[in-house]
N, C-alpha and C positions, 0 to 999 in steps of 0.2 A: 504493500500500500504506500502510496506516494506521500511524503510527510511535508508541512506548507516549510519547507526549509529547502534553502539551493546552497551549492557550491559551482561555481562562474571558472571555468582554469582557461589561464591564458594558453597558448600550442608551443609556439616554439621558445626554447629557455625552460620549458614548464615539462611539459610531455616528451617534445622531442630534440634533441641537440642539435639544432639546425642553424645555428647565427653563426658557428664557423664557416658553414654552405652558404650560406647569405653575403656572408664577410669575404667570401672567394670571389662572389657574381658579383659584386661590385667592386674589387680590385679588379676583376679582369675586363671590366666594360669599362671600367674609369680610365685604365692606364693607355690607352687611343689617342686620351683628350689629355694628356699630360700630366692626370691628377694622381694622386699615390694615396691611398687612405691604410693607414697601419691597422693591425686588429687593436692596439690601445686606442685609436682612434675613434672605431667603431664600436667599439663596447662601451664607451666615456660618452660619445655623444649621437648616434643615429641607431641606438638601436630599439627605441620606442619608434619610430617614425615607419611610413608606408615607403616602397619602395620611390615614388614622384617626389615622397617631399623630400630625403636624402637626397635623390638625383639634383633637386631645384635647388639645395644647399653646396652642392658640389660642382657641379659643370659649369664650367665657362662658357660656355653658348647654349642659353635654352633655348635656341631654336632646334637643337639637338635633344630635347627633352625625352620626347615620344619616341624617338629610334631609343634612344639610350634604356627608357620603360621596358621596351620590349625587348630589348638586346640582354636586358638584365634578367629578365621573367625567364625567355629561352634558356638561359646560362644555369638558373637555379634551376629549373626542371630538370634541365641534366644529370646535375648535380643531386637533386633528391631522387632520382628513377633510380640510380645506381643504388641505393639504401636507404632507408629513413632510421637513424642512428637515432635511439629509444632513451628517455632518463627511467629507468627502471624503477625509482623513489617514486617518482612522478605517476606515472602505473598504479604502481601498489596504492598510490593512496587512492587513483579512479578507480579501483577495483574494492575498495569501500565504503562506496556512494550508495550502496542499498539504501533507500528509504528518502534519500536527495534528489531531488530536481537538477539535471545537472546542464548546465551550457559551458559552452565555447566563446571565446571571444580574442580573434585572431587580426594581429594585424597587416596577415599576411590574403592574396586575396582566394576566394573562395574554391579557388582549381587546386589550388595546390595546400592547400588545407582538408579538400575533402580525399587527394589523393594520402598523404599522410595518415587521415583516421583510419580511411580503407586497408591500407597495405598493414598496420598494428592490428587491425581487424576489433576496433573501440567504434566505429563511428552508431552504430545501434546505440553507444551510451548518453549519447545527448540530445536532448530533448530540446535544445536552441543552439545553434550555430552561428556569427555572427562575426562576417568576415569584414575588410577593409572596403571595398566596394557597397555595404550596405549601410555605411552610414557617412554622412558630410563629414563629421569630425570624429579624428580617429586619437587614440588614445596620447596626450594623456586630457583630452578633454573626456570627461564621465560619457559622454554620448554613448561609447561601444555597450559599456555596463546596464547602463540604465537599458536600452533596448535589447538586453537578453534576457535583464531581468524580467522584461515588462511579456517575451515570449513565453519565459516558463512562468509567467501568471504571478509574480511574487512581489512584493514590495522591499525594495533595497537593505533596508534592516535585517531582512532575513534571509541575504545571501552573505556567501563567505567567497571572494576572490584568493585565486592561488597564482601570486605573480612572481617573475624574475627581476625585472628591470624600475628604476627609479620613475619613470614615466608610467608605467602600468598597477603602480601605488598611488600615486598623485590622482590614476584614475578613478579606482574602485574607491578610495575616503571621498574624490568630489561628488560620487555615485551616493554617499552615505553609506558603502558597506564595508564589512569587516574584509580584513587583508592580512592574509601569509604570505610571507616574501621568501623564497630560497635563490639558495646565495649562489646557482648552477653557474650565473652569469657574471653577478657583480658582487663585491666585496659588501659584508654588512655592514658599512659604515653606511653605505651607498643608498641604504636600506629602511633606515631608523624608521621613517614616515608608518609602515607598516606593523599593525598589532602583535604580530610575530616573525621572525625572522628563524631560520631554520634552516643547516645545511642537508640537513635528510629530511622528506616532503612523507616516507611512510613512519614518522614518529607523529605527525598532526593530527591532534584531536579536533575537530573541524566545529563539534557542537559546541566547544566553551567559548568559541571565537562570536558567536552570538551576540548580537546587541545587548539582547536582554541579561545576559551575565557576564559579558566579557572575557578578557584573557583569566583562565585561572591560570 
């Protein structure tokens, strides 16, 4: 029986180790246009953001935008069809969602997100998906949260977000919800914002993160 409580997990950082694959397709579509982006680069500052609005932070000719979009979209498929590289923490805790309303909220776009769930063989476990394409403003404005919350029928207080990244905290508190942050991607300092910080995501107790009683 479905219980009026959700858990929101962000995909990649979270579920699957994918920002090094991301962090590759935009070194190898940048380096054309002259630009060099380090992976301290990319982990410090573009890794909340959708693919367009990195690109529009980086390139020196947006009239190159849309090539560049797509050159980069190609580049990660590639890169993810070879394997989708698992956080197995990450797992274990979706694999204790019985009784949870569960959504997604990706800010990657909806192709390669739903090819992700598929090949894990998890996409059955979410009852809202909610990828970069489905809404104006992508995280860390609350927009993604509020609109998964609002599909699995639930009022924000009583979801719990499972994020990676400094922007994907910023989101779920402007959302009004509880937030675990794991440190897959960024150092806990990076993290604070978040009710709890965790480098293993199957030690989370997901019910005390509740508004109604907080961190125990």
């Amino acid at each position: 029986m479905t219980d009026d409580r959700g858990v929101i997990f962000d995909l990649d950082g979270v579920l699957i180790n994918s920002e090094p694959l991301h962090c590759c397709a935009f070194q190898d579509v940048l380096a054309p246009y002259g630009v060099t982006v380090t992976e301290q680069d990319y982990y410090a500052e573009y890794l909340v953001y959708s693919d367009r609005e990195v690109l529009e932070r980086l390139l020196p000719d947006l009239g190159a935008l849309d090539d560049a979009v797509a050159a980069k979209e190609r580049r990660y498929w590639e890169l993810l069809e070879a394997g989708v590289p698992a956080f197995r923490d990450g797992l274990a805790l979706l694999a204790r969602t019985d009784g949870w309303r569960v959504g997604l909220v990706t800010g990657s776009i909806r192709r390669e997100a739903e090819l992700a769930l598929r090949t894990l063989g998890i996409r059955g476990r979410f009852g809202a998906v909610v990828a970069r394409e489905d809404c104006r403003r992508g995280k860390p404005d609350p927009e993604p949260y509020l609109r998964a919350a609002g599909v699995l029928g639930l009022s924000p207080p009583r979801c719990v977000v499972v994020e990676d990244a400094p922007g994907g905290v910023r989101a779920a508190k402007a959302a009004g919800m509880a937030c675990v942050a794991v440190t897959h991607s960024c150092p806990r300092e990076q993290l604070v914002e978040a009710d709890l910080v965790v480098d293993d995501l199957a030690t989370v107790e997901m019910a005390s993160l509740l508004a109604h009683g907080g961190p125990q």
